[in-house]
MARBA-3410 file (N, C-alpha, C, O; in Angstrom, 1 decimal):
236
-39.9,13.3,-59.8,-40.5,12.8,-58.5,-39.3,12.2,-57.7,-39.4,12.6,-56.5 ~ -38.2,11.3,-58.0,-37.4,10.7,-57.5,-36.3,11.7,-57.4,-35.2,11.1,-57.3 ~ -36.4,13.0,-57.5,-35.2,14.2,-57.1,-36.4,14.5,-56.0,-36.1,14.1,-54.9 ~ -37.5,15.1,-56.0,-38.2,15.5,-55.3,-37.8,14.6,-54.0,-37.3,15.5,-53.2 ~ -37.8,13.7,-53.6,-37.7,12.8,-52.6,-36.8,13.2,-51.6,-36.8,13.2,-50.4
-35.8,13.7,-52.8,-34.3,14.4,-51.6,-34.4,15.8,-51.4,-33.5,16.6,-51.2 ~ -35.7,16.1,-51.4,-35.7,17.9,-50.9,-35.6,17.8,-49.7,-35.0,16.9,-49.2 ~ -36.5,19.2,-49.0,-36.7,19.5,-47.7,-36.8,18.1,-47.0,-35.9,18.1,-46.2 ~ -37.4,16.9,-46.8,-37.6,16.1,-45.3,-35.8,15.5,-45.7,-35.0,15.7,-44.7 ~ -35.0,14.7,-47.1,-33.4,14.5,-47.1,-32.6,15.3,-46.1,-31.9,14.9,-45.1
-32.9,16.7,-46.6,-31.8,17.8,-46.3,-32.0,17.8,-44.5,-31.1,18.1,-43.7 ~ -33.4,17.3,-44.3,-33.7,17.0,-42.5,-33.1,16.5,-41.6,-32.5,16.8,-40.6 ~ -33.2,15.0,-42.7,-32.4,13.7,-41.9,-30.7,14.1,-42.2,-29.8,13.9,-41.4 ~ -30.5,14.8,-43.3,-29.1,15.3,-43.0,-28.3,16.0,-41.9,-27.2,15.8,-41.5 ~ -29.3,16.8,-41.8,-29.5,17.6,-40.6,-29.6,17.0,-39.7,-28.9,17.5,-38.8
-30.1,16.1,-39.3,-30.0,15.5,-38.1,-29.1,14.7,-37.7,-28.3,14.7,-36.8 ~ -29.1,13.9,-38.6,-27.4,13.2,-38.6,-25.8,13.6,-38.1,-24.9,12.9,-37.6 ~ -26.0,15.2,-38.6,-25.1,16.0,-38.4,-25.0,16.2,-36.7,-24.0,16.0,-36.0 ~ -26.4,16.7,-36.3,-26.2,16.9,-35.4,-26.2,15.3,-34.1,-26.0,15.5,-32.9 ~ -26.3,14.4,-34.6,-26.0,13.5,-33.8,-24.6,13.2,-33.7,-24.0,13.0,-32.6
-24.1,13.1,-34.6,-22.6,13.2,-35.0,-22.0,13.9,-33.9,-21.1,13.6,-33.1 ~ -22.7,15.0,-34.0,-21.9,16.2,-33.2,-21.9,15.9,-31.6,-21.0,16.0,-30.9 ~ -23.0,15.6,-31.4,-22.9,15.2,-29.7,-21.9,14.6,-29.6,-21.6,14.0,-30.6 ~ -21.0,14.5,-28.1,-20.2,14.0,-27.4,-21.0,13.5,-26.2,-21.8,14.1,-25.5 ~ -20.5,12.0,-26.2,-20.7,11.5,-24.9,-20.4,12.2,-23.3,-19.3,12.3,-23.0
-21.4,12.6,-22.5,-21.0,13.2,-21.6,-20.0,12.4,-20.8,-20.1,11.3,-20.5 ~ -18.6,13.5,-20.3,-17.4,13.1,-19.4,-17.9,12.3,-18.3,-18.9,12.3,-17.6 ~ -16.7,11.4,-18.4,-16.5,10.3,-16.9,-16.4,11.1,-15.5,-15.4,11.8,-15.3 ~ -17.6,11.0,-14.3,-17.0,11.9,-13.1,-15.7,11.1,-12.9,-15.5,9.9,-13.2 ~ -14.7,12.2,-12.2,-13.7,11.6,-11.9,-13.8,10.8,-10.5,-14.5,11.1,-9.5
-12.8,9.5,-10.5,-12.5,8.6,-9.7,-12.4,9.3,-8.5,-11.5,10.1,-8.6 ~ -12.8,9.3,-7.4,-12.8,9.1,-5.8,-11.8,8.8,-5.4,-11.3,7.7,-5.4 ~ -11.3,9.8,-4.8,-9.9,9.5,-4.1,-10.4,8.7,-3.2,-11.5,8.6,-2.7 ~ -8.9,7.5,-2.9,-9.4,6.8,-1.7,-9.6,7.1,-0.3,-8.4,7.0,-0.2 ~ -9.9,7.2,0.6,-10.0,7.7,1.9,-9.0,7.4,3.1,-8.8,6.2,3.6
-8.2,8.7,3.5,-7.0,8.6,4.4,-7.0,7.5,5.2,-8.1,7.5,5.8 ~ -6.1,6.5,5.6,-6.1,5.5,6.3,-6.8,6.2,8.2,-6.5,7.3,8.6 ~ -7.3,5.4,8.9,-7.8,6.0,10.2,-6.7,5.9,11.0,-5.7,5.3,10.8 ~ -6.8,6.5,11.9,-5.5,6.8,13.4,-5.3,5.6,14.0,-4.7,5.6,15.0 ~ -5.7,4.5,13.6,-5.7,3.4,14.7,-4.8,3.2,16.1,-3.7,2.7,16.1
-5.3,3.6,16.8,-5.3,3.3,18.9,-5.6,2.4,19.0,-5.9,2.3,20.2 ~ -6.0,1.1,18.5,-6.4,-0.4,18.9,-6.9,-1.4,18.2,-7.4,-1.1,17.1 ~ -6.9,-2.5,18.6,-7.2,-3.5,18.1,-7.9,-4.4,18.8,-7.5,-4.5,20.0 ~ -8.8,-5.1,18.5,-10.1,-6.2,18.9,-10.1,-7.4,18.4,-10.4,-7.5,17.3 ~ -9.6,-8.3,19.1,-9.1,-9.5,18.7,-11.0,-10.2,18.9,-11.4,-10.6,20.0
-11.9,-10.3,17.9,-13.1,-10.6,18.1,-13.5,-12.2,19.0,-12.6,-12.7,19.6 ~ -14.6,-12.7,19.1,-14.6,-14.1,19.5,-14.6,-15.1,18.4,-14.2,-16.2,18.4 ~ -15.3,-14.4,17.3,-15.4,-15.0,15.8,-13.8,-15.3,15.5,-13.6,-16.1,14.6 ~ -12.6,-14.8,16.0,-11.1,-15.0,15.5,-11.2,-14.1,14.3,-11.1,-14.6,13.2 ~ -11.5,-13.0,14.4,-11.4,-11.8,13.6,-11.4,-10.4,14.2,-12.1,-9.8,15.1
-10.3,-10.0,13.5,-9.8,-8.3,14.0,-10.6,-7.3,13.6,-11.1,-7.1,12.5 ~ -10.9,-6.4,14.6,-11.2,-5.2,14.2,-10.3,-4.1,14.3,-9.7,-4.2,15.3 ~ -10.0,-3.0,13.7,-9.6,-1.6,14.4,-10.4,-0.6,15.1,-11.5,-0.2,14.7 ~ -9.7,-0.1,16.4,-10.6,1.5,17.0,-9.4,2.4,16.5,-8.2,2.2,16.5 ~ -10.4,3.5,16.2,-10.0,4.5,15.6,-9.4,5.3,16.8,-9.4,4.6,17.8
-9.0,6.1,17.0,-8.5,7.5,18.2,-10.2,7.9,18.5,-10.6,8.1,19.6 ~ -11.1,8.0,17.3,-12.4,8.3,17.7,-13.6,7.8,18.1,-14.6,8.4,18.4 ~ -13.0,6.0,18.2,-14.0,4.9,18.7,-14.5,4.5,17.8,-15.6,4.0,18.1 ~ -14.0,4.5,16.3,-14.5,3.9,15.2,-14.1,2.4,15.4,-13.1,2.2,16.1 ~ -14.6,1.6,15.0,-14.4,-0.2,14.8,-14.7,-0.4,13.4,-15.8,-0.4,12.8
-13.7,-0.6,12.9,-13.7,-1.1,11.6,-13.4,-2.7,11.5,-13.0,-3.3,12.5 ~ -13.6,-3.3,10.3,-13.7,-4.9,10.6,-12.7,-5.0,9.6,-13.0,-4.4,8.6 ~ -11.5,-5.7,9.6,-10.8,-6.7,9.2,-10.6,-7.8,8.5,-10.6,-8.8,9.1 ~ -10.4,-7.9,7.1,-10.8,-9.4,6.5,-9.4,-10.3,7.1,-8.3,-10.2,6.6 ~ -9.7,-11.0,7.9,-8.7,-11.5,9.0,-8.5,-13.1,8.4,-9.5,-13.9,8.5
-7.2,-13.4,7.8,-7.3,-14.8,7.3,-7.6,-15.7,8.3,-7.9,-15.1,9.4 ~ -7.7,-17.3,8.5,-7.8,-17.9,9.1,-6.7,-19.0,9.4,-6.5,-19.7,10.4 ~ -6.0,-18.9,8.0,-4.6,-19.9,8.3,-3.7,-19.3,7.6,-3.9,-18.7,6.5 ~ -2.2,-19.6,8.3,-1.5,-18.7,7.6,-0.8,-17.1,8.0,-1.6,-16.5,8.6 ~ 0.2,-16.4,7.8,0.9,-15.7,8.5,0.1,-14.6,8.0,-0.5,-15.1,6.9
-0.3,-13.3,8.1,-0.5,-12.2,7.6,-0.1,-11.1,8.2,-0.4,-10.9,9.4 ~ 0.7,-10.0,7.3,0.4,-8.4,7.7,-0.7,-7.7,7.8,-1.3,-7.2,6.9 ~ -1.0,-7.5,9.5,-2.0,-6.4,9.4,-2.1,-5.3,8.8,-3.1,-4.7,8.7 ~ -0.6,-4.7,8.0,-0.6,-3.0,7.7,-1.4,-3.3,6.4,-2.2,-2.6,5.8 ~ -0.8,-4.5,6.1,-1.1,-4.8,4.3,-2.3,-4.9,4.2,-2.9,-4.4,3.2
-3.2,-5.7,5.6,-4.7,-5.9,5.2,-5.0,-4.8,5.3,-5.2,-4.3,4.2 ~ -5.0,-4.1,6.3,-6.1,-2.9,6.7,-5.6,-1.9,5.9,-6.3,-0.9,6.0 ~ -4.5,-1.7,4.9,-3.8,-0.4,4.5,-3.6,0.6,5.5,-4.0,1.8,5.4 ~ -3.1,0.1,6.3,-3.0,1.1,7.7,-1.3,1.6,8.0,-0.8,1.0,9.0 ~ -0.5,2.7,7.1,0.7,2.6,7.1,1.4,2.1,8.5,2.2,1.2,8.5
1.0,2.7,9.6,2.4,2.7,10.9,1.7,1.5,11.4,2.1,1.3,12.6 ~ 0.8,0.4,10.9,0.7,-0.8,11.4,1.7,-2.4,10.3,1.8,-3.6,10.7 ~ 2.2,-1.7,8.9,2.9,-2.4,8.5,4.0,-3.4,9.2,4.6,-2.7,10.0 ~ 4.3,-4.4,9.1,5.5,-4.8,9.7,4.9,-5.4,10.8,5.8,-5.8,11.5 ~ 3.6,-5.8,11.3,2.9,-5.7,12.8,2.3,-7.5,11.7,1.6,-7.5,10.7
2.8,-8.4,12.1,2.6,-10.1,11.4,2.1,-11.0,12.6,2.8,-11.3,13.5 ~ 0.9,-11.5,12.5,0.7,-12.6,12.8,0.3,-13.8,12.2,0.4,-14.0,11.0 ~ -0.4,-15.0,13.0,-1.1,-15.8,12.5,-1.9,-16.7,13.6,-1.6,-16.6,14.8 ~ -2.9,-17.6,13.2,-4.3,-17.7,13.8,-3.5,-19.1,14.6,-2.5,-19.8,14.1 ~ -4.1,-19.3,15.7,-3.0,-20.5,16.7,-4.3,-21.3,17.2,-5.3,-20.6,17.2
-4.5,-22.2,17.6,-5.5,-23.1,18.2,-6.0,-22.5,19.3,-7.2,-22.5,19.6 ~ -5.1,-22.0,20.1,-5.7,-20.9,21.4,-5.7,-19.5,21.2,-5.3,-18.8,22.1 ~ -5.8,-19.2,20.5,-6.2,-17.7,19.8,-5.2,-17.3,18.6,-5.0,-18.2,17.8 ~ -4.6,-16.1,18.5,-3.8,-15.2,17.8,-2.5,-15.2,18.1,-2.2,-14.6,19.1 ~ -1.5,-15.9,17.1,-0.2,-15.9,17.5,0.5,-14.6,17.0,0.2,-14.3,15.8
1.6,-13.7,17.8,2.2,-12.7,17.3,3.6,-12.8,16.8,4.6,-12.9,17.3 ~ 3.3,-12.8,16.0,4.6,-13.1,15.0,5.8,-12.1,14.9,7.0,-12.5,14.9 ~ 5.5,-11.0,14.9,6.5,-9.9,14.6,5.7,-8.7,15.0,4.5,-8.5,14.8 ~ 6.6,-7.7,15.7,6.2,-6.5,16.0,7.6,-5.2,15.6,8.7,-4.9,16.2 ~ 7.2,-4.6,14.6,8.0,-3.5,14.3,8.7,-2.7,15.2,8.0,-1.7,15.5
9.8,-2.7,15.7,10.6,-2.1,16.8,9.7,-0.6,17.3,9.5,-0.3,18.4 ~ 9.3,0.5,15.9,9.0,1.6,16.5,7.4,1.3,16.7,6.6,2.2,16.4 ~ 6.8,0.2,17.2,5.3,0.2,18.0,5.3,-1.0,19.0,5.7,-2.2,19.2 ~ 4.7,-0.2,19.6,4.0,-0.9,21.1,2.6,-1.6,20.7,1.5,-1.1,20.5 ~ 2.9,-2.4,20.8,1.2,-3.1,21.1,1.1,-3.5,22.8,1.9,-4.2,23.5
0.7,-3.3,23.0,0.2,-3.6,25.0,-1.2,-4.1,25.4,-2.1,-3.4,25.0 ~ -1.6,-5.1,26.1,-2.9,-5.5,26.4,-2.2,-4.8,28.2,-1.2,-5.0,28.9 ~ -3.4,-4.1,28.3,-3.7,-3.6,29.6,-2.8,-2.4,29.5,-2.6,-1.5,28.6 ~ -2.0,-2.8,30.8,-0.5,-2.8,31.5,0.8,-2.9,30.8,1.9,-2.3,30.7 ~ 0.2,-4.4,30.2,1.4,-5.3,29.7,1.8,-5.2,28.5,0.9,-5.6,27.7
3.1,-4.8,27.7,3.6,-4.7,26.4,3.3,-6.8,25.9,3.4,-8.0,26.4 ~ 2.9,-6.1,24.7,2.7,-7.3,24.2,4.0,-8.5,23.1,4.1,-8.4,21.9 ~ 4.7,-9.2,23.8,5.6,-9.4,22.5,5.7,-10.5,21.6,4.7,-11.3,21.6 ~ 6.9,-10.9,20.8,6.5,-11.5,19.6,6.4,-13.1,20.4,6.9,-13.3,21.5 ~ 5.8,-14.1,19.8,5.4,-15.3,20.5,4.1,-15.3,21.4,3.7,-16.4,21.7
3.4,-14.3,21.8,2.4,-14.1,22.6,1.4,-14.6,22.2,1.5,-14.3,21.0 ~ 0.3,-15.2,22.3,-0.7,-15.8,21.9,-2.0,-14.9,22.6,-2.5,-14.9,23.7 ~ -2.0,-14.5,21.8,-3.7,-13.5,22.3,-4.8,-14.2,21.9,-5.1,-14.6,20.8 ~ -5.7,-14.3,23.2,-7.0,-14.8,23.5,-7.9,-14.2,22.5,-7.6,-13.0,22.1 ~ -9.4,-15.1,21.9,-10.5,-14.4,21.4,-11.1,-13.6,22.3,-11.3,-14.1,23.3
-11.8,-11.9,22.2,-12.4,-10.9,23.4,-11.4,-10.5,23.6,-11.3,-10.0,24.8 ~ -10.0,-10.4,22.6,-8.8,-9.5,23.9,-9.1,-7.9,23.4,-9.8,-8.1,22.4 ~ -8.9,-6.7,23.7,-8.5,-5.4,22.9,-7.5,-5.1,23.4,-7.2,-5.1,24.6 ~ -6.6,-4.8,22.2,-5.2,-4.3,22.1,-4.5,-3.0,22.0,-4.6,-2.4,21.0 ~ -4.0,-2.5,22.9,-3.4,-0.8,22.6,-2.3,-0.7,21.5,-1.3,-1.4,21.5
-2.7,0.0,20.7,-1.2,0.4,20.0,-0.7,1.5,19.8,-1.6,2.3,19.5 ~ 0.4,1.9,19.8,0.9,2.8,20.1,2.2,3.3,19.1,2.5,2.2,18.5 ~ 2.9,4.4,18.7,3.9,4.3,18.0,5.2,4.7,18.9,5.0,5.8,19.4 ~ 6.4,4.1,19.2,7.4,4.2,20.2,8.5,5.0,19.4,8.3,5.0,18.1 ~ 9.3,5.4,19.7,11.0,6.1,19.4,10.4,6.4,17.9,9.6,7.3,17.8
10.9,5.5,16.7,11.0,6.6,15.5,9.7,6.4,15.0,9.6,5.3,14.4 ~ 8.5,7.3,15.0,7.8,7.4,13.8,7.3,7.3,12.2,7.5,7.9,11.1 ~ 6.7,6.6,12.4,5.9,6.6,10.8,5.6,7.7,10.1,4.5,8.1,10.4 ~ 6.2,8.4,8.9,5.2,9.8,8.4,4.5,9.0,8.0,4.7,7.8,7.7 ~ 3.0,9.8,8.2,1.8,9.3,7.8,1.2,9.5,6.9,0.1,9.0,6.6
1.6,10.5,6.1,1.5,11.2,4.4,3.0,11.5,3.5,3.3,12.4,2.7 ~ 3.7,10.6,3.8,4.6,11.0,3.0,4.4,11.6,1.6,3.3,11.3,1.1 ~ 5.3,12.3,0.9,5.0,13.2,-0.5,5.3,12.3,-1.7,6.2,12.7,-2.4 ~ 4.7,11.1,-2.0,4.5,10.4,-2.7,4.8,10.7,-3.8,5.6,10.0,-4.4 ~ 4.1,12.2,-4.6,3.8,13.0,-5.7,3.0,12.0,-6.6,1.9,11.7,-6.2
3.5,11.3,-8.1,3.3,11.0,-9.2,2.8,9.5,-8.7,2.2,8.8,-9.5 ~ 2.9,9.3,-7.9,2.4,7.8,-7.0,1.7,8.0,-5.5,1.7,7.2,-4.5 ~ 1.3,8.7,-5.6,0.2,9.1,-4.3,-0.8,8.1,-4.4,-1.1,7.4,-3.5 ~ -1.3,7.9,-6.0,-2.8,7.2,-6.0,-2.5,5.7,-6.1,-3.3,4.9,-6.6 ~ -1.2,5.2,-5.4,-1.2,4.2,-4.9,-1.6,3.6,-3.3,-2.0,2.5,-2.8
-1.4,4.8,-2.7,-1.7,4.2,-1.2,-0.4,4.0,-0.7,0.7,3.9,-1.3 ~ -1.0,3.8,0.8,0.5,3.3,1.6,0.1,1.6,2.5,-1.1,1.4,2.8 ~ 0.7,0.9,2.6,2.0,1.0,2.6,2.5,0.1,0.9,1.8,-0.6,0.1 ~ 3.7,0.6,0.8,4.1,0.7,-0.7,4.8,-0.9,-0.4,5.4,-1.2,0.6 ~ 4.6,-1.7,-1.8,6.1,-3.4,-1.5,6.6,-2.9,-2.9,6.3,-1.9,-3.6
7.6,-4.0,-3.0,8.5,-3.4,-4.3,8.4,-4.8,-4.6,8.7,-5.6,-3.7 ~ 8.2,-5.4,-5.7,8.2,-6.5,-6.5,9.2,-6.5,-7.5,9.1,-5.5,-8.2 ~ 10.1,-7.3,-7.6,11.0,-7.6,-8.7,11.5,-9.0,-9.2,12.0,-9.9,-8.6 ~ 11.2,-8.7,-11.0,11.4,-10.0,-11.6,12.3,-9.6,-13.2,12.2,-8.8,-14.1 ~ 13.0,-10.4,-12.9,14.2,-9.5,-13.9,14.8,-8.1,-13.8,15.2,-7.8,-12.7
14.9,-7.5,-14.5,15.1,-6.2,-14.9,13.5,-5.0,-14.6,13.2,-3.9,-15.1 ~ 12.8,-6.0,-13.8,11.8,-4.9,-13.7,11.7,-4.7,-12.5,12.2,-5.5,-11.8 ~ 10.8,-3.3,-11.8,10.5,-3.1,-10.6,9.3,-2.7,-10.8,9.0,-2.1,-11.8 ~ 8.4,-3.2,-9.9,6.6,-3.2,-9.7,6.9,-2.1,-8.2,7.9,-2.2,-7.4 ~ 6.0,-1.3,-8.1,5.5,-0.6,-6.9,3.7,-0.9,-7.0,2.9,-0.9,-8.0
3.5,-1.3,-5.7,2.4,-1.7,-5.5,1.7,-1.7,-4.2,1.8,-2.5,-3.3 ~ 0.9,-0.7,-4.1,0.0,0.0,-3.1,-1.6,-0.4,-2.7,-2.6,-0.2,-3.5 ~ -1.6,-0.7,-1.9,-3.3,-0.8,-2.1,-4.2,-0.7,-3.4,-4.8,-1.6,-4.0 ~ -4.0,0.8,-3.6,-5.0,0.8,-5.3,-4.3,0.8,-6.2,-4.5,1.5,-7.2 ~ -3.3,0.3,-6.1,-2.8,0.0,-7.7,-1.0,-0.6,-7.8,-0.4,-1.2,-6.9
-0.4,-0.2,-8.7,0.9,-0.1,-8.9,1.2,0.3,-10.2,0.4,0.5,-11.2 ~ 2.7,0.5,-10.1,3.4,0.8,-11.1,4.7,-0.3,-11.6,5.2,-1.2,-10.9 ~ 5.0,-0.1,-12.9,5.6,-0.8,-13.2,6.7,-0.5,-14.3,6.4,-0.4,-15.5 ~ 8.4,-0.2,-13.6,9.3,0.3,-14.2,10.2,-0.6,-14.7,10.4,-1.5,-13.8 ~ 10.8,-0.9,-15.6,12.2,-1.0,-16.7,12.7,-0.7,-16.4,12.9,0.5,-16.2
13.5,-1.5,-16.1,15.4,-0.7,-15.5,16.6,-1.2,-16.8,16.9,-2.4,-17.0 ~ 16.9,0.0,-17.3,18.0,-0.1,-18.4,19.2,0.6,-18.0,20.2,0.2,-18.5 ~ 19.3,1.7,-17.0,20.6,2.2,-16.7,21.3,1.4,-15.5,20.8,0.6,-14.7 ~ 22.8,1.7,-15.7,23.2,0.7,-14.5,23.1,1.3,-13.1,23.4,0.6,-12.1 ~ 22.7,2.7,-13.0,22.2,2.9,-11.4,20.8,3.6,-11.6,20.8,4.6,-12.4
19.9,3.3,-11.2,18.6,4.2,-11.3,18.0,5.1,-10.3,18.7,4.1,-10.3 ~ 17.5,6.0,-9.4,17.5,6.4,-8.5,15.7,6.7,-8.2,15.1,7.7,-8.4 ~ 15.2,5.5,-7.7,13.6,5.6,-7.9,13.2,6.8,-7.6,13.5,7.3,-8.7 ~ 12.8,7.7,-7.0,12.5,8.5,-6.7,12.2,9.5,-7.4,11.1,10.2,-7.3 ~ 13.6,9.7,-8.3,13.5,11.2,-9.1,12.9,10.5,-10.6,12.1,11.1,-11.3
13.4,9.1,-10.9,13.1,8.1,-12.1,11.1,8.6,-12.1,10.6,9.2,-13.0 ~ 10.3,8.2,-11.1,9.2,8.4,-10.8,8.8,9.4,-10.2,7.6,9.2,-10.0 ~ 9.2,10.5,-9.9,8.6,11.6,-9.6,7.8,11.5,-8.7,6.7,12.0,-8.6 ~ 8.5,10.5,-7.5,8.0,11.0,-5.9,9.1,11.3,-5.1,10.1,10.6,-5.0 ~ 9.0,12.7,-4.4,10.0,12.8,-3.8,10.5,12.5,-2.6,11.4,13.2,-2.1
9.8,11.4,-1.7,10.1,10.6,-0.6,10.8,9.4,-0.7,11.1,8.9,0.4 ~ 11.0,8.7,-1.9,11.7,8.0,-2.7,13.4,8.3,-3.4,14.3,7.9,-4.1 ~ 13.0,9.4,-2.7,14.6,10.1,-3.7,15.5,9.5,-2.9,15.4,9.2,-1.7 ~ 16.8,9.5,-3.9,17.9,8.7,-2.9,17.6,7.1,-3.1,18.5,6.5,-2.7 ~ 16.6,6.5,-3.4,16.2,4.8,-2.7,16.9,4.9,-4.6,16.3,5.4,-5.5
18.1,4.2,-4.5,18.6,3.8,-5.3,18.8,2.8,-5.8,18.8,2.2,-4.8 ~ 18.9,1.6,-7.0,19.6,0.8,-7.5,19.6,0.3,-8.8,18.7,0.5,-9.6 ~ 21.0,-0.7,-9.0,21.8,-1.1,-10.2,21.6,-2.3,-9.9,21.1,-2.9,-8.9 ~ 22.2,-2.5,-11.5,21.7,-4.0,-11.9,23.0,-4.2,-11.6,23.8,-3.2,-11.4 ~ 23.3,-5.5,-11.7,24.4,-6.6,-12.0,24.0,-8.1,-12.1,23.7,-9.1,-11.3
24.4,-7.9,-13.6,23.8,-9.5,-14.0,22.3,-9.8,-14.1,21.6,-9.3,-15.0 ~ 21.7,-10.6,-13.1,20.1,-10.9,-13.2,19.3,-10.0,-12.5,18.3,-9.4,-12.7 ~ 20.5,-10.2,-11.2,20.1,-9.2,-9.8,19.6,-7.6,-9.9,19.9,-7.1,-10.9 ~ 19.2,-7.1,-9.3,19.2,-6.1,-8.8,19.3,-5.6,-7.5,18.8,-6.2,-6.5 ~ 20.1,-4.6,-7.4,20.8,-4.8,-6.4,20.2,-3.4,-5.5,19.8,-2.5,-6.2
20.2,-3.3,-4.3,20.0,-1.9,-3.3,21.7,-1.1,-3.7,22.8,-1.6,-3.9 ~ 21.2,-0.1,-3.8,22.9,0.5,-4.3,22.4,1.9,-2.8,23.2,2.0,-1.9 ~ 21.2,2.9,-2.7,21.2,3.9,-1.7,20.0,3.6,-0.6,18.9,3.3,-1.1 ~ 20.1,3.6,0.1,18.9,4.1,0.9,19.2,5.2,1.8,20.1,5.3,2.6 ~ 18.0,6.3,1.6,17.8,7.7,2.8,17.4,6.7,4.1,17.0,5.5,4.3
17.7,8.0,5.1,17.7,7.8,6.4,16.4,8.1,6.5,16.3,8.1,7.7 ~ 15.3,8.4,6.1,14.0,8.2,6.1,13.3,6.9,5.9,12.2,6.8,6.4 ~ 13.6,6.0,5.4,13.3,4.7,4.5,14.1,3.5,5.3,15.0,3.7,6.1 ~ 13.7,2.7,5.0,14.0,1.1,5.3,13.3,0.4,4.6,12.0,0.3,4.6 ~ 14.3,-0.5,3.8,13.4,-1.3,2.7,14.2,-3.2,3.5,15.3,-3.4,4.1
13.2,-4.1,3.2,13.4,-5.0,4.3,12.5,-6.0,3.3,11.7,-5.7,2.4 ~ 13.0,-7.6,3.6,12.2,-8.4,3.0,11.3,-9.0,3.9,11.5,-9.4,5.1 ~ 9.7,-8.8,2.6,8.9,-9.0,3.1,8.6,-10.2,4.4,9.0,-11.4,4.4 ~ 8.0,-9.7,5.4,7.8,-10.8,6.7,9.1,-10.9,7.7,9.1,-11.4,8.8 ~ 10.5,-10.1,7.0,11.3,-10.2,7.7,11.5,-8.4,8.7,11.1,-7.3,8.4
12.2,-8.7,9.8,12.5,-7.5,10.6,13.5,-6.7,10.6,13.6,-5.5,10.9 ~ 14.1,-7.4,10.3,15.9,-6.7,9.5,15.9,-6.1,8.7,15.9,-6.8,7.7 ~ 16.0,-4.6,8.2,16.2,-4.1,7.3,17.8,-4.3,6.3,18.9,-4.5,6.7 ~ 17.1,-4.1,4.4,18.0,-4.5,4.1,19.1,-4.0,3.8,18.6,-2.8,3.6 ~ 20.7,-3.7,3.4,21.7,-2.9,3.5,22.0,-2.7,2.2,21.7,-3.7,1.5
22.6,-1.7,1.7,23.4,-1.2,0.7,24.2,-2.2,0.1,25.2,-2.6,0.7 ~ 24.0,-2.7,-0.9,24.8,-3.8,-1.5,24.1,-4.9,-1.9,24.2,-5.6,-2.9 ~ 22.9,-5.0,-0.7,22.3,-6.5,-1.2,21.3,-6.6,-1.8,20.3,-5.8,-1.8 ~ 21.3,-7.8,-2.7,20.4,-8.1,-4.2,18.7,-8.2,-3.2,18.5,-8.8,-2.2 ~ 17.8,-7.6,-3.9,16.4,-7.1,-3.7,15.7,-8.7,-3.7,15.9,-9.6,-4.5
15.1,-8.7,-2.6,14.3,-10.2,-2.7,13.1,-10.1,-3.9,12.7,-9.0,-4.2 ~ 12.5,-11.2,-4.7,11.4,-10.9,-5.1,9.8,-10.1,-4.5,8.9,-10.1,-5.2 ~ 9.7,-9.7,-3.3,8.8,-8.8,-2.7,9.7,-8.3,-1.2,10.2,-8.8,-0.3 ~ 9.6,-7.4,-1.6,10.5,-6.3,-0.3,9.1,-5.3,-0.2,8.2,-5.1,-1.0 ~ 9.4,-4.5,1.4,8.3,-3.8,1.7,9.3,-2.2,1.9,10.6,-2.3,1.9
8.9,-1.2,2.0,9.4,-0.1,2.0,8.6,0.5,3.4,7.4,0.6,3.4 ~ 9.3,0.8,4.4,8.9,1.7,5.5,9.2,3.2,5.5,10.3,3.7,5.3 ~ 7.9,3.7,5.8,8.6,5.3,6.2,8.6,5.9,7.6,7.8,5.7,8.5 ~ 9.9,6.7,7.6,10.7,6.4,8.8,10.8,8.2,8.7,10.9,8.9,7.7 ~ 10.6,8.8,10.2,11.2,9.9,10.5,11.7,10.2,12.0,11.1,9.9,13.0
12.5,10.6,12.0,13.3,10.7,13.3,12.7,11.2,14.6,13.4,11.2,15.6
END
């Protein structure tokens, strides 16, 4: 009787078991690319003291717009050819901190420049002047970072860090050449060596300008990398 037990309904649940076993969890849909940054043609300095963007197509997008304190627009909105474009909030409106040599920002008529305090209800033209921003640069192996790209460094390491994400490299050779090291080829050429703690800029292409963050000066061949630098893309 107690052999009987393990006949046909045993050999069942064996069978069944087996086949539970066997299923696989159905696949993860894949992740959502993020969505191309918009053409932005303007800016809406709100009454609330919050920015919006117009698109080329009359889109208004809204802005998480700090309230104190200096901020990059390119960095908030991920808006590459608005990088480098810094203000901050002033008792009588919007103070303009910095404007990237190759854009125009203009209310009306009038080019707008750095020191200007823009009123709440202003809209702003912007424009890109003399050298251009590529607006898709070939990123390759780091595309699914986004633009605009900063470079973080603490020791011997380099962080790239994009809107959705970053990366994070080891530097053990004494010249490294990011670009081809990472397998983007708009990066090729952005070179550098250690010495000592430092890390130092050793190439930059004529496409690129790497500059410390908040500052307007780009930085030169030789000099040691701030702890956050921003990377521009530049074409002629």
């Amino acid at each position: 009787m107690a052999r009987a037990a393990h006949g046909p309904a045993g050999g069942g649940l064996l069978a069944a078991g087996v086949l539970i076993r066997g299923r696989r969890a159905p696949a993860a849909p894949p992740a959502p690319r993020p969505a191309p940054p918009p053409a932005v043609e303007g800016l809406t300095y709100r009454e609330d003291r919050t920015l919006s963007l117009v698109s080329a197509q009359g889109d208004v997008t809204g802005v998480p717009t700090p309230l104190g304190g200096p901020f990059d627009l390119g960095q908030l909105s991920s808006v590459p050819h608005l990088s480098g474009l810094r203000a901050e909030q002033h008792r009588d409106g919007l103070r303009i901190l910095r404007i990237p040599p190759d854009l125009e920002v203009s209310q009306g008529a009038r080019l707008v420049k750095v020191g200007d305090v823009i009123r709440p209800g202003t809209l702003l033209g912007v424009a890109v002047a003399r050298r251009a921003r590529a607006p898709h640069p070939p990123l390759g192996e780091l595309a699914g970072l986004g633009l605009p790209l900063a470079l973080h460094v603490g020791g011997h390491q380099v962080r790239l860090r994009g809107p959705y994400g970053e990366h994070a490299l080891g530097l053990s050779a004494p010249v490294t050449d990011l670009g081809r090291v990472l397998r983007a080829p708009a990066l090729e050429e952005l070179a550098v060596s250690l010495s000592g703690r430092d890390v130092l800029l050793l190439r930059v292409p004529d496409h690129l300008q790497v500059r410390a963050a908040g500052e307007a000066s780009a930085l030169r061949p030789g000099a040691a990398l701030p702890a956050h630098a921003v990377i521009d893309f530049l074409k002629g």
